[in-house]
N, C-alpha and C positions, 0 to 999 in steps of 0.2 A: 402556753396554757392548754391543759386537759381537753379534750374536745368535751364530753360532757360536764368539766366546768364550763363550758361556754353555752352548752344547751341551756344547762340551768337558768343560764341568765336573761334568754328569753323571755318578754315581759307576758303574762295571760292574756288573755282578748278584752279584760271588764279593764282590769290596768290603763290598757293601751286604750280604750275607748274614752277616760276620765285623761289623757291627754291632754295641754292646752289647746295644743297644735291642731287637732282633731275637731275643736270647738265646732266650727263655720260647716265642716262636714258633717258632724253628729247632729246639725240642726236641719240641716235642707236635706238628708238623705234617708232612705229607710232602714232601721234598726237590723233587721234581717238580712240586708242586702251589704251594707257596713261589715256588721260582721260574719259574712260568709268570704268578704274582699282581705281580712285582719287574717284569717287563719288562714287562707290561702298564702298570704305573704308569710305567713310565721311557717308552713310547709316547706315552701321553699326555699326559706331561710336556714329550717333545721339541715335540707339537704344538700345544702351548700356548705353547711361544717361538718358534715359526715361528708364529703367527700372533698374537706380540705381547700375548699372556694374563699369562706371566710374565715377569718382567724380569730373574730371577736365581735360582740353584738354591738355597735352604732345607734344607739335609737334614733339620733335624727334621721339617719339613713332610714331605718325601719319605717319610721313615719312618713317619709319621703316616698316611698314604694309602697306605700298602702294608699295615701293619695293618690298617685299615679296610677295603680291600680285602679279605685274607685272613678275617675277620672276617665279611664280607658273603658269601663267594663258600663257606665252611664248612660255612654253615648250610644245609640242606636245604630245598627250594622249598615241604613239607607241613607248615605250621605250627599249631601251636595258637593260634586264635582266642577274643573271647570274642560271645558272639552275645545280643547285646540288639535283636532285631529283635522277637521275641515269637513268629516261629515257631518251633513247638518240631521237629518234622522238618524244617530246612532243607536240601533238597537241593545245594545249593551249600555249605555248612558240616558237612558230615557225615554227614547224616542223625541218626540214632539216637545218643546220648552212652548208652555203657554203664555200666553200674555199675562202682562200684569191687572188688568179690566180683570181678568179671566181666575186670576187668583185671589186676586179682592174679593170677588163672587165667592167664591169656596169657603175663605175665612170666614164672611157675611152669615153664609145659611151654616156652617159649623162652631161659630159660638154664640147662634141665635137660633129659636125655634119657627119655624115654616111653612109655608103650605105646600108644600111638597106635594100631600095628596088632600088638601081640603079646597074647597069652590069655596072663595071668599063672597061671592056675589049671589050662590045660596045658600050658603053657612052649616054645608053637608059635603060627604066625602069626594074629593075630588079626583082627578088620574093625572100620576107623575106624567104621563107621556104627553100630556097637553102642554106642560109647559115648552116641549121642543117641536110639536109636529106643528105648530102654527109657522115656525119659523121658517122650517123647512119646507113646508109644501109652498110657501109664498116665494124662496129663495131660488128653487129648481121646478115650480111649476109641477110637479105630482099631487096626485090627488090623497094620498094617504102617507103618513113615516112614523116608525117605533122606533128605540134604541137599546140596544140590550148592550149587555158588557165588552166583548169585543164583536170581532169579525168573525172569529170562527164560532162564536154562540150564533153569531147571525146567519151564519151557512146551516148550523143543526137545525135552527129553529124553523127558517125556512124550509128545510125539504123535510123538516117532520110535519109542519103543517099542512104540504102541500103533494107529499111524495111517501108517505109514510106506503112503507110495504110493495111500492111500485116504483116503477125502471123510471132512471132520470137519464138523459140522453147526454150526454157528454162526451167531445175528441178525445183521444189518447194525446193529442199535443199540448192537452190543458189540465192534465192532474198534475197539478205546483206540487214541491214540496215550501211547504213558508216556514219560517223562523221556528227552532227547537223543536227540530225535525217532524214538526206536525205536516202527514200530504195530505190532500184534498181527499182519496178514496179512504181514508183512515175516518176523517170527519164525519165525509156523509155518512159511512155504516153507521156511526154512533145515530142517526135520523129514523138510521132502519130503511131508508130510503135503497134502493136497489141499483147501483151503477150501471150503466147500458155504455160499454166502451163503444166509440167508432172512428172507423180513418187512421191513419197512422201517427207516428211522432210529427214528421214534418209535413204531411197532408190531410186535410179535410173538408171533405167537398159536401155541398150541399146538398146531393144527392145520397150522401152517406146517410146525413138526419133524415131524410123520407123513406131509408129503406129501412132504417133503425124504427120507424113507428110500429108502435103496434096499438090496435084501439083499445082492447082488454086489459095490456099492461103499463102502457107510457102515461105518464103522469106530467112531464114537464122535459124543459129541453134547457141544460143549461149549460150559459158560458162563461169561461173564467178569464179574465184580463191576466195574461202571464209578466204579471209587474216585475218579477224579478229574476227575469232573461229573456232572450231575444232568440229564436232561431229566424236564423239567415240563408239565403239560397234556396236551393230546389222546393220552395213552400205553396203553401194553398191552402185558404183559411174562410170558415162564412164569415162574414161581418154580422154583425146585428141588425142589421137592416134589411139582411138578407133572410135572416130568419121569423122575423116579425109574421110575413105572410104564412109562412108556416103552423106557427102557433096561434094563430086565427083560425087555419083550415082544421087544425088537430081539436082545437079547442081548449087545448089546454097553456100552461104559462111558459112566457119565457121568461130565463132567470141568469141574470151576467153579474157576477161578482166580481164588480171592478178591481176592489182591495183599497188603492191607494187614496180615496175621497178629495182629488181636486176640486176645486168648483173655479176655478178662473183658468185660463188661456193664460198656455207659458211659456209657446211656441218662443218669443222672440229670446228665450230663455235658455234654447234649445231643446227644451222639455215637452217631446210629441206624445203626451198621454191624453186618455180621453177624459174628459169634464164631467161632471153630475148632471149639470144643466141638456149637455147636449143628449148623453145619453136617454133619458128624459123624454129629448124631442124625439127620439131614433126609435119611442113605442115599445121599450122595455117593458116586462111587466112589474116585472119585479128587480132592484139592483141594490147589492150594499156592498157596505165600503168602512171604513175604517175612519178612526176619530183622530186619531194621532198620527196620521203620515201626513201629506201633503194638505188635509184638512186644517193642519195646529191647534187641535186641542186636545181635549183627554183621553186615554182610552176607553174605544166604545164600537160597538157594531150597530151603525147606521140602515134601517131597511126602509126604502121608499118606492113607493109604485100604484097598484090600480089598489082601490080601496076595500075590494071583495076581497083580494087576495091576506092584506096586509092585516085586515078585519078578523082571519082566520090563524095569525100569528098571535094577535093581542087576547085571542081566548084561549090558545093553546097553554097547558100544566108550565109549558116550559117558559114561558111567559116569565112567571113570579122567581126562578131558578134562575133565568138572565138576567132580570130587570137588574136596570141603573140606583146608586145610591143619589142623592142630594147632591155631594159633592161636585160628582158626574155631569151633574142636569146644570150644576152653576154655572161651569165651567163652559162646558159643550153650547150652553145657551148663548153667552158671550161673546165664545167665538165667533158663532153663528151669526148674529148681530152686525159683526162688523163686514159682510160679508154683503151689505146692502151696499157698501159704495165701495166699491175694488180698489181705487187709490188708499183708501184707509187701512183695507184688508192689507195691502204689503208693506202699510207702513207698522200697523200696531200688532200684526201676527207674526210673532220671533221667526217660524218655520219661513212662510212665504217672504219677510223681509233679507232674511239671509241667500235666499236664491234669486233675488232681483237686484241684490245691490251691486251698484256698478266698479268694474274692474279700478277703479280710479279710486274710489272710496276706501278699499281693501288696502291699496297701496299709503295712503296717505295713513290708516288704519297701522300698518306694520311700519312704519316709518317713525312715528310716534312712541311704539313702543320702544322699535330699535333704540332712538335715541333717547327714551328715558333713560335704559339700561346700561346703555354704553356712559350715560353722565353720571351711574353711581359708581360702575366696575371698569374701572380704568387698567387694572395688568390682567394677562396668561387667558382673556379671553377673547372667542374673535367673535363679533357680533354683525353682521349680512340683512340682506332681504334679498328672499328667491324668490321668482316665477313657481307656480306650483298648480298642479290640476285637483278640484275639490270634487267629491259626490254629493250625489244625495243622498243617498242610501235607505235603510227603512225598507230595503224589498221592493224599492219604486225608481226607472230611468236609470235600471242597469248602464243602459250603453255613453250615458252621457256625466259628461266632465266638463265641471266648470274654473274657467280659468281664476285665478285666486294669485296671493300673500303668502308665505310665512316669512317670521324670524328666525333666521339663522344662529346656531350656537355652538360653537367648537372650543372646549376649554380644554388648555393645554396637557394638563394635570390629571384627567377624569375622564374616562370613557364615555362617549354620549348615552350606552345602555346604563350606566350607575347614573348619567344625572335622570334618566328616564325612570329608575326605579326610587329616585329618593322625590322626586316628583310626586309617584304617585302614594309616597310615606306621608306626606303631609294631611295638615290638619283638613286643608282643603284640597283634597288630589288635582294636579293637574294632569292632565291626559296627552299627550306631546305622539308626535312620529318621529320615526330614527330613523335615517337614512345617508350612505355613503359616509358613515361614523360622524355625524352630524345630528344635532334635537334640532329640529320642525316643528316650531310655533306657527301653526294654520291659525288665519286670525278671522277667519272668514264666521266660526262659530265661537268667537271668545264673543260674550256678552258684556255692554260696556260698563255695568256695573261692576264686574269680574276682572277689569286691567288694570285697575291702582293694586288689585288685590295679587293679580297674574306676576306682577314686576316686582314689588317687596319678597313675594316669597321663592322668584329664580334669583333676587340677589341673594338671600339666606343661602342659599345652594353654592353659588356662583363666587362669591368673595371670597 
């Protein structure tokens, strides 16, 4: 047949729309969107018989791929994953998995309207930041906390309210760079705040910050918790307690941005970062932290400290330009909540309960799956459980690794990089490691809703 006999017989868009087959889509989808999905298929239909692909028009097939299309192009580009890598903070998957309390909240004030910003008790306009700052000054003992969107709003907002135009005293061993290559001297300039480098990479001494004063131009002394890396060896560093007396004499603040927002002791965990609570008692003035690392909930930039300080953040322009949505405050409040009784806290917060569960757990956890998998796929695959070292990740407890699970997967047939990429083809991505031509199911961050779901969809693969 002719090729433009064949074009011809491509059906128009009104045609193809008056479809039976089309019915259930021409009813739940937008007219607009429908047919921009129909010409796209009829495009690349035509150039498939211009260049001798197809030999004849199929309309079920047609119809078949205009679904599919509509189908594909529906769904929204931020999907739910499921993440068997074994970091539990993966920056690229989310960060932080909130609690379910913690999600209920969010649906709750997003398909109902709120007081977000109204005083029910005198029925005039109220402040979003009340509903978190009660929680938190009663959780960590500070006398004043805002929240703004993340952590690096929280480092601008800070030294524009407190440092605008004048020298912030900070080592050269603590300008990070954090996640999507944002560094710390990048941040503050945006403040307008003026950097006062001192000390070296691996040294700095407390007599460096008293030489670095100046009274006309220092404005604040700040430290940054280098969460994600460790120099080792020839070091020397002030602690914060070392500095307190300092900034009493200078009169001006001290400001340590933790990053990572623990609040509980995790030592037995292997995990030596410092606390919110402690730092707190250690006369901080000012310290934030993050919502979604070691905290487990949304993200947010957490500021708490002396109440003058904090008072001069909540009037600053930049205030209304950070502030938190609803969503945020639902969320964040939730978590916070459970935070009153610590057993709770590791049990119903996903982040903290994946870093306390015990090595025994994990194992019994990948044994289970093992042998589901192995009682559907009986030939050509070999299915194990390995010993395996898990992070945290998120930019917090570099140097430590926690002992962990995975299932093991070697199929005779299939490259463990192909079952890796058709893994993460599916409708619900799984996230796997490949190593020594082996897939590594870490089962330390599969969620146990997600393993009836994890194990039907590597048999699809796998049989």
């Amino acid at each position: 047949m002719e090729k433009n006999e064949v074009l011809r017989k491509i059906p128009q868009v009104d045609e193809i729309l008056k479809d039976k087959e089309l019915v259930s889509i021409v009813e739940k989808t937008p007219h607009d969107f429908l047919t921009n999905c129909i010409r796209e298929v009829i495009i690349d239909t035509r150039a498939n018989i211009l260049n001798g692909i197809e030999k004849d028009i199929d309309k079920k097939n047609l119809i078949e791929k205009i679904i599919a299309k509509v189908e594909k192009k529906s769904k929204h580009s931020l999907r739910r994953v499921i993440n068997a890598t074994g970091t539990v903070l993966h920056t690229n998957l989310g960060r932080a998995v909130i609690s379910k309390d913690a999600t209920t909240a969010m649906i709750n004030v997003a398909y109902n309207y709120s007081n977000l910003e109204y005083d029910l008790k005198r029925g005039e306009r109220g402040d979003r930041q009340s509903h978190i700052e009660k929680l938190i000054t009663e959780l960590t003992g500070c006398e004043a906390a805002m929240v703004v969107n993340n952590n690096a709003a929280a480092t601008i907002i800070v030294l524009a309210a407190l440092a605008f135009e004048k020298e912030v005293i900070i080592s050269r061993g603590e300008l990070i760079e954090i996640g999507g290559s944002f560094r710390i001297p990048e941040v503050m300039s945006e403040s307008r705040a003026i950097l006062k480098e001192i000390g070296t990479t691996n040294k700095t001494k407390l007599s460096d910050y008293l030489n670095a004063f100046d009274e006309e131009k220092t404005a604040a002394i700040m430290k940054v918790h280098t969460s994600n890396y460790k120099v080792v060896g020839f070091t020397e560093g002030a602690e914060l307690k070392d500095l307190m007396p300092l900034g009493e004499e200078f009169n001006i603040p001290v400001i340590y941005d933790m990053g990572n927002g623990l609040f509980v002791d995790l030592n037995e965990y292997g995990i030596d970062e410092p606390t919110v609570p402690n730092l707190v008692k250690d006369g901080a003035d000012v310290i934030l932290f993050s919502g979604d690392k070691l905290l487990g909930g949304p993200q947010a930039g957490i500021i708490i400290g002396k109440a003058k300080y904090i008072n001069k953040m909540k009037k600053h322009p930049l205030a209304r330009a950070f502030r938190v949505d609803k969503f945020t405050i639902a969320a964040l409040s939730t978590t916070l909540f459970e935070y009153y009784d610590v057993k709770r806290a590791k049990k119903n917060i996903p982040i903290l309960n994946m870093i306390t569960v015990t090595k025994d757990e994990l194992k019994n956890k990948a044994e289970k799956i093992a042998n589901d998998l192995k009682a559907k796929i009986k030939s050509k695959v070999e299915i194990g459980i390995e010993e395996i070292k898990d992070q945290v990740g998120g930019g917090t407890a570099p140097d430590v690794y926690l002992d962990g699970y995975a299932v093991s997967i070697i199929k005779k047939d299939m490259a463990a990089e192909k079952i890796e990429r058709e893994l993460r083809a599916l409708d619900v991505p799984i996230i796997v490691r490949v190593a020594h031509d082996k897939v590594l199911v870490d089962v330390r961050t599969i969620l146990e809703d997600d393993v009836d779901i994890l194990i039907d969809e590597l048999c699809k693969i796998l049989l």
